[in-house]
C-alpha positions as CSV (number, residue, x, y, z in Angstrom):
1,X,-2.8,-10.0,-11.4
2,X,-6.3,-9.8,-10.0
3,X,-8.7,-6.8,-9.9
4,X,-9.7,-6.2,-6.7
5,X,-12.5,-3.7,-5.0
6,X,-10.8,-0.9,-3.0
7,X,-11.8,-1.3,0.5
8,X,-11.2,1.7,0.4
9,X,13.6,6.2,0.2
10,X,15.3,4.8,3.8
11,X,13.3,6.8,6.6
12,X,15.7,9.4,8.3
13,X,16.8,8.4,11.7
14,X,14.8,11.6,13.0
15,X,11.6,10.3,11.5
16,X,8.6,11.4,13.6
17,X,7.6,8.2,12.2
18,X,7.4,5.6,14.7
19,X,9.1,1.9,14.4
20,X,9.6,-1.4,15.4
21,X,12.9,-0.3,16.3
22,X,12.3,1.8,18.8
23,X,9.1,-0.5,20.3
24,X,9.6,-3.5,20.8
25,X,7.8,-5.8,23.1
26,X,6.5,-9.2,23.9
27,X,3.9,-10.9,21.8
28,X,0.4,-9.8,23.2
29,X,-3.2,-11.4,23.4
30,X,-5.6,-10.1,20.6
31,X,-8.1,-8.8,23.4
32,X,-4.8,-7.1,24.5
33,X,-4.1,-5.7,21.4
34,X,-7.3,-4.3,20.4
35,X,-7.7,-2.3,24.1
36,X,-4.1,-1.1,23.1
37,X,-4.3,0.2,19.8
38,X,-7.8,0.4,19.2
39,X,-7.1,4.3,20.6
40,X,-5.2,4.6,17.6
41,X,-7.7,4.2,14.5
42,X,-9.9,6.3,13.6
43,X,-13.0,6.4,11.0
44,X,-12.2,9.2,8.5
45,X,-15.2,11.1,6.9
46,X,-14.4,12.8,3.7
47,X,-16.6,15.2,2.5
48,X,-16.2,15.4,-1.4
49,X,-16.2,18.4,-3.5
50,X,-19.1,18.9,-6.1
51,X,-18.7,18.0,-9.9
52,X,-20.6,18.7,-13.1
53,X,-22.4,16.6,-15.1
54,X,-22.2,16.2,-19.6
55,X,-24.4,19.4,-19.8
56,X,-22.5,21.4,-16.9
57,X,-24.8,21.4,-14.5
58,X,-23.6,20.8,-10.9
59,X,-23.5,17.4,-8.5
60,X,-23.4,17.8,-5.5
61,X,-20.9,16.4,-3.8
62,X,-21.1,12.6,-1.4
63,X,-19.6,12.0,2.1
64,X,-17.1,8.5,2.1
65,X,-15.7,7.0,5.2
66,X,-12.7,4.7,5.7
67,X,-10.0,4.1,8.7
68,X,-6.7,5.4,9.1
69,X,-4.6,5.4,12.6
70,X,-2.5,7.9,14.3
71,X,1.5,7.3,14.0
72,X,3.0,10.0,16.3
73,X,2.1,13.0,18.3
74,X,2.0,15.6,16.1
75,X,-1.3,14.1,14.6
76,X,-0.2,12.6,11.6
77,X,-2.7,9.7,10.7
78,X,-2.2,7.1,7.8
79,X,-5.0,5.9,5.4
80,X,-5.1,4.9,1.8
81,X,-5.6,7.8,-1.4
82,X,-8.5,6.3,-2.0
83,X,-10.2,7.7,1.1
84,X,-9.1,10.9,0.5
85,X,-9.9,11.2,-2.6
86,X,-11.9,14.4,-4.1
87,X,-11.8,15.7,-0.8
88,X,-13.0,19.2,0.2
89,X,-13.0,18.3,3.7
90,X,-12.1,15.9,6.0
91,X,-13.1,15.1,9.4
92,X,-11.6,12.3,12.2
93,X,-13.6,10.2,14.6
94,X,-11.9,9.0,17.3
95,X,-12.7,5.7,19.1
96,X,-14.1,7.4,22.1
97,X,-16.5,9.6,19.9
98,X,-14.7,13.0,19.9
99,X,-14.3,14.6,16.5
100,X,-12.0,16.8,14.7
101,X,-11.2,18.4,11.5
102,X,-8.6,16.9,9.6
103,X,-6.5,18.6,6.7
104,X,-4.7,16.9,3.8
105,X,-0.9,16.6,4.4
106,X,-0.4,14.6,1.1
107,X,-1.1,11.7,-0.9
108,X,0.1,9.5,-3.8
109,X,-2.2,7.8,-5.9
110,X,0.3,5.1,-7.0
111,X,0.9,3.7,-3.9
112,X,-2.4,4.8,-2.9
113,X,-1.3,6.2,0.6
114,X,-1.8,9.4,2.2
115,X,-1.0,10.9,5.0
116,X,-4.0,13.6,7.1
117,X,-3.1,15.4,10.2
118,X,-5.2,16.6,13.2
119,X,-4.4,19.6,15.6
120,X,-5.8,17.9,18.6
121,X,-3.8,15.8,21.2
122,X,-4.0,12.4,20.4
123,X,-3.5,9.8,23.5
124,X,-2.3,6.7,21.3
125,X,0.2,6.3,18.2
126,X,0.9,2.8,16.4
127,X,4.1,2.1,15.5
128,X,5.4,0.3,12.3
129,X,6.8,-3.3,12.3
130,X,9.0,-5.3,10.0
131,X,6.8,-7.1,7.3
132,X,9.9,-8.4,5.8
133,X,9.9,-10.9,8.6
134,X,6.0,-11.8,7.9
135,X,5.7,-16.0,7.5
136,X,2.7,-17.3,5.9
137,X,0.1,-18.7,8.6
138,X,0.9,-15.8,10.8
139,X,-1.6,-14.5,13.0
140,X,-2.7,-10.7,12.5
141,X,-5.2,-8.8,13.3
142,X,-7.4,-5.6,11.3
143,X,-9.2,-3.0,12.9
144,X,-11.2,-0.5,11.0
145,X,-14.6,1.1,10.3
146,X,-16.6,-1.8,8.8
147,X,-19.1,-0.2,6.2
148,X,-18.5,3.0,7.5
149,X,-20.8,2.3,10.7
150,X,-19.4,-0.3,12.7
151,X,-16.3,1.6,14.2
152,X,-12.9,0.4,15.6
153,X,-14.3,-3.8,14.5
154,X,-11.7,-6.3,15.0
155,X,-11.1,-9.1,13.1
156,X,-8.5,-11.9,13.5
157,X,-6.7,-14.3,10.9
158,X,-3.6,-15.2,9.2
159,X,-0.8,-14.1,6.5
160,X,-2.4,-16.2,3.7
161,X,0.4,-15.4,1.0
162,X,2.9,-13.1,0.5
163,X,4.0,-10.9,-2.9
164,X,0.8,-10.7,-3.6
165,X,0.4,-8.2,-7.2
166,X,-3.0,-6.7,-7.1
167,X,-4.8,-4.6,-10.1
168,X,-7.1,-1.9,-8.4
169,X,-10.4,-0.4,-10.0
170,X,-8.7,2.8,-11.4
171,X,-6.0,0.9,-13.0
172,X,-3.2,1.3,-10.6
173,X,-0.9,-2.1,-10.0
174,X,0.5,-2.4,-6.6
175,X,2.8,-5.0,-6.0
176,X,4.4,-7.1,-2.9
177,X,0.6,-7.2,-1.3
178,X,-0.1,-8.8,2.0
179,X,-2.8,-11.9,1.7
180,X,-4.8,-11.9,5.0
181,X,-7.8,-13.8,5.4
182,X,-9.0,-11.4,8.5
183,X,-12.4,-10.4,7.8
184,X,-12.2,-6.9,6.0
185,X,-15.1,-4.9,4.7
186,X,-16.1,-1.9,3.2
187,X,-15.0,1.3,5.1
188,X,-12.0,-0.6,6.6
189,X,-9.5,0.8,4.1
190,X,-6.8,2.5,5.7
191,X,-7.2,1.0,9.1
192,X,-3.7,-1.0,10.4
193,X,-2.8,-4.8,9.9
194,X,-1.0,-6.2,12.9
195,X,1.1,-8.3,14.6
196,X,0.6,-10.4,17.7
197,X,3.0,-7.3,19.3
198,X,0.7,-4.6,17.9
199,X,2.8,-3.4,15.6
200,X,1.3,-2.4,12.1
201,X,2.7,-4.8,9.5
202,X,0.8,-3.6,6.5
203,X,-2.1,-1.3,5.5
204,X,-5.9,-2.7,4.6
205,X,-6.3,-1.7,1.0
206,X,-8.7,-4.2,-0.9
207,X,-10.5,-7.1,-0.9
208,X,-11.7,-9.5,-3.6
209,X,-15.4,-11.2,-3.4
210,X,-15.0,-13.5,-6.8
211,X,-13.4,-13.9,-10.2
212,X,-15.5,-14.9,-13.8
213,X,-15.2,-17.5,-15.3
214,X,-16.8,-19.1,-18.6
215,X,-18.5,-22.3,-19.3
216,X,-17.7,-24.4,-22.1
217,X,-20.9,-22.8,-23.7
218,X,-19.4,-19.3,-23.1
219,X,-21.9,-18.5,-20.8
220,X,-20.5,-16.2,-17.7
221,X,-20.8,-16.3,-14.3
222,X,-19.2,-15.0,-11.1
223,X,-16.8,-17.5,-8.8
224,X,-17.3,-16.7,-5.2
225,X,-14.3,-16.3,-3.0
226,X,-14.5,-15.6,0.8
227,X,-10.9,-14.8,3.1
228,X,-9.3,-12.5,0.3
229,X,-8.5,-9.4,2.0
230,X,-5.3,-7.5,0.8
231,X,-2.9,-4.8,2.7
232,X,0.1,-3.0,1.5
233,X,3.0,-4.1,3.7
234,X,5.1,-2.2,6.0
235,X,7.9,-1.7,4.3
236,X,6.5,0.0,2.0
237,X,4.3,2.4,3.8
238,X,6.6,3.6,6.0
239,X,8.8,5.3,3.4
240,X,6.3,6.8,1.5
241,X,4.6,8.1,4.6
242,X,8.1,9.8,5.4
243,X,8.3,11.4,2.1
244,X,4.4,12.2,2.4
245,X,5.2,13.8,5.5
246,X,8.6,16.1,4.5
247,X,6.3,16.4,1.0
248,X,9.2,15.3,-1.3
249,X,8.9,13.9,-4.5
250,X,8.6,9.8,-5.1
251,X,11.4,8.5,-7.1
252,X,10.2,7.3,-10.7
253,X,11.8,5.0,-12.8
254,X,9.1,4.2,-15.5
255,X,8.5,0.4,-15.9
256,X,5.2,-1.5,-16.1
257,X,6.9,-4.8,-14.8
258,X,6.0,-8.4,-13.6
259,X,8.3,-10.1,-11.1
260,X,9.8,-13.2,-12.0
261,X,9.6,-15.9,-8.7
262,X,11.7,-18.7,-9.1
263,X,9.1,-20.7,-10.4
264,X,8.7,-18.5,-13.2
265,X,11.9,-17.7,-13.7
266,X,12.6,-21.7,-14.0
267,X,9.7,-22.4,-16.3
268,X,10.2,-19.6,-18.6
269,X,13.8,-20.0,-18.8
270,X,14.8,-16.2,-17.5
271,X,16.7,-15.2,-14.6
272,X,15.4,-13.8,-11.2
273,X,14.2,-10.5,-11.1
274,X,11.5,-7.6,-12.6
275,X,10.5,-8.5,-16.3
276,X,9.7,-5.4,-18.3
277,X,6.3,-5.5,-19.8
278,X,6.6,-1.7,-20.4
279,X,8.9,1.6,-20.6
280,X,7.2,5.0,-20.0
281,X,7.9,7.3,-22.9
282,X,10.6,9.5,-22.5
283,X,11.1,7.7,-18.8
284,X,14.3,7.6,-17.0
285,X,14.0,4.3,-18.0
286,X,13.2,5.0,-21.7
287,X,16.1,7.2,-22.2
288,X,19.1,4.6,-20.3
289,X,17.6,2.3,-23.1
290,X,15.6,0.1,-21.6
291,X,13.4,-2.5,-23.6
292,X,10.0,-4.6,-22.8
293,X,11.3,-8.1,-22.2
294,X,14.3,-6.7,-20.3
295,X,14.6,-8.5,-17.0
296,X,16.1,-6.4,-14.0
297,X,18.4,-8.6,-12.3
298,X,20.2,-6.2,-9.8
299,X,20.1,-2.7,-8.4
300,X,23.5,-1.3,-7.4
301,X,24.6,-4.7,-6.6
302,X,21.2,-5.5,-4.7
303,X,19.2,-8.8,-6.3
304,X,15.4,-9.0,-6.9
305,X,14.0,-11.9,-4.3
306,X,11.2,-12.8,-3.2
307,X,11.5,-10.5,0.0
308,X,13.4,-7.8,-1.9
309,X,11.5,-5.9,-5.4
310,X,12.2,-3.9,-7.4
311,X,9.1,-1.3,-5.5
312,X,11.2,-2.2,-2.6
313,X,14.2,-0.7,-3.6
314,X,13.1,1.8,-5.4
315,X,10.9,3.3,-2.4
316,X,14.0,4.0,-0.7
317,X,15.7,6.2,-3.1
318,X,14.7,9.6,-3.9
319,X,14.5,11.7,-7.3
320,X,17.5,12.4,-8.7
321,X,19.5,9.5,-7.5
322,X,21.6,7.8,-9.8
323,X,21.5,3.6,-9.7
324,X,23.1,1.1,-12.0
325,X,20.4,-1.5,-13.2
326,X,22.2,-5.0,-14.0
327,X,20.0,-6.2,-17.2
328,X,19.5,-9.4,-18.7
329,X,18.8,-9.2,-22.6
330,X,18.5,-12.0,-25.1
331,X,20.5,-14.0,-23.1
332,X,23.1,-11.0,-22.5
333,X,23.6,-9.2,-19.1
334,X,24.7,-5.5,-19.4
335,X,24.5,-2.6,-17.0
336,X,22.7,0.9,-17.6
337,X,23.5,3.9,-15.3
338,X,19.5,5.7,-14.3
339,X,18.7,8.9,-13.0
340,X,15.7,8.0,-11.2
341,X,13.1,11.2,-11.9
342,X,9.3,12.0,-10.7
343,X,6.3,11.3,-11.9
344,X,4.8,13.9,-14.3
């Protein structure tokens, strides 16, 4: 997994929540696109509540700015935790100037999503798109706040890779990342990934400027990389914005897990599927008996691919569902019954 710098359950059929589904449409020019749905993102300011220092004595609190965009009438707007965070109050830009005061809906720090609403008409929503069907070399396009000062900036590129597993700055490991090499910057997190039909295909989330590495003298030094921009995908967000949105709980099952491509699974000698690295004390997981080195083969009958995880499946359940995990062990597969639970 590679550390990166933050740029900052199935969805009911009455979802305010708009989708491909119910969109549509023919393939679009970029210039097209950004007239379009630039309407639609927004710089967020977040105004961040004081702290205290060793000795108690106050800090006052700083101002961050990243994108998000608006996904249906009522004023819902999308944008990564990380924007959010500490907030005390937040406050929208929109692309024509007008501001508004925004409140906090919800948020989840493991998926690092959230979900802020306005109370003013909005004149634009962006609707979600299938990244399932995303091909490596695929045009798409980001728009968002670059550096916090250059609003509504478009960039253009491609779907580098796919599956991507990313290591953020706080710790948290999000898997099944979009690789785009479209330019994205500081104060673009948040702000939509799309397709040549304008749909949003994944959320900007991080980007990567270098890696260390060592000399033979053990002497350290910092590997430049350009083009390594990183956004959760669609599929993803648009279930956890739904349960942001109704505020229910995220289904937990309590696994620090690696998944296993067919190349790995091939030149390690395990099967397809999520290898355990970890199991969460006390866990759902934990107490259906599950051991590091385990390797998740199936849910309910549903295999581990390259296009299907075992995030992806569990994002569309909800606490309190029951699954049946197919488990490979030693050589062994058995299956253990889980009731999936929250996150403490």
């Amino acid at each position: 997994p590679t550390v990166v710098e933050k740029v900052a359950a199935p969805a009911p059929s009455s979802s305010n929540v708009a989708s491909a589904a119910i969109t549509g449409g023919a393939p679009m020019s970029w210039a097209q696109i950004a007239s379009t749905a630039g309407p639609a993102v927004v710089t967020i300011i977040n105004h961040q509540s004081g702290q205290t220092d060793f000795f108690n004595n106050p800090i006052p609190g700083g101002t961050a700015e990243g994108t998000g965009f608006v996904i249906d009438k009522q004023g819902d707007i999308v944008t990564n935790n990380h924007v959010i965070d500490q907030e005390q109050s937040l406050q929208v830009v929109f692309s024509d100037g007008r501001k508004a005061p925004a409140t906090l809906v919800s948020h989840d720090m493991l998926s690092d999503l959230a979900v802020v609403r306005v109370h003013v008409p909005v004149s634009t929503v962006l609707h979600f798109g299938d990244s399932s069907k995303l091909l490596r070399g695929q045009p798409v396009m980001a728009i968002g706040s670059a550096l916090g000062e250059f609003r509504n900036t478009v960039t253009a590129g491609v779907v580098s890779a796919l599956n991507r597993t990313i290591n953020e700055q706080n710790g948290i490991t999000i898997h099944n990342m979009v690789q785009t090499d479209a330019a994205i910057n500081q104060g673009n997190s948040g702000g939509p990934l799309l397709n040549d039909r304008g749909q949003v295909v994944g959320v900007n989330t991080a980007i990567t400027r270098g890696a260390p590495q060592s000399d033979p003298f053990g002497l350290s030094s910092q590997v430049v990389a350009e083009g390594l921009g990183f956004a959760i995908p669609s599929k993803a967000v648009q279930p956890t914005v739904e349960r942001l949105i109704h505020h229910k709980p995220s289904a937990f099952l309590g696994v620090v897990y690696r998944d296993m491509t067919q190349q790995d699974a091939s030149y390690f000698n395990l099967p397809r599927g999520a290898y355990i690295v970890s199991v969460t004390p006390n866990s759902p997981a934990a107490k259906a008996g599950m051991q590091p080195r385990d390797v998740i083969t199936k849910i309910d009958g549903q295999s581990m691919t390259d296009t299907t995880t075992l995030q992806d499946i569990i994002l569309h359940h909800n606490a309190g569902d029951t699954v049946k995990l197919s488990v490979w062990r030693n050589g062994k597969t058995m299956d253990l019954t889980v009731k999936l639970g929250t996150q403490k």
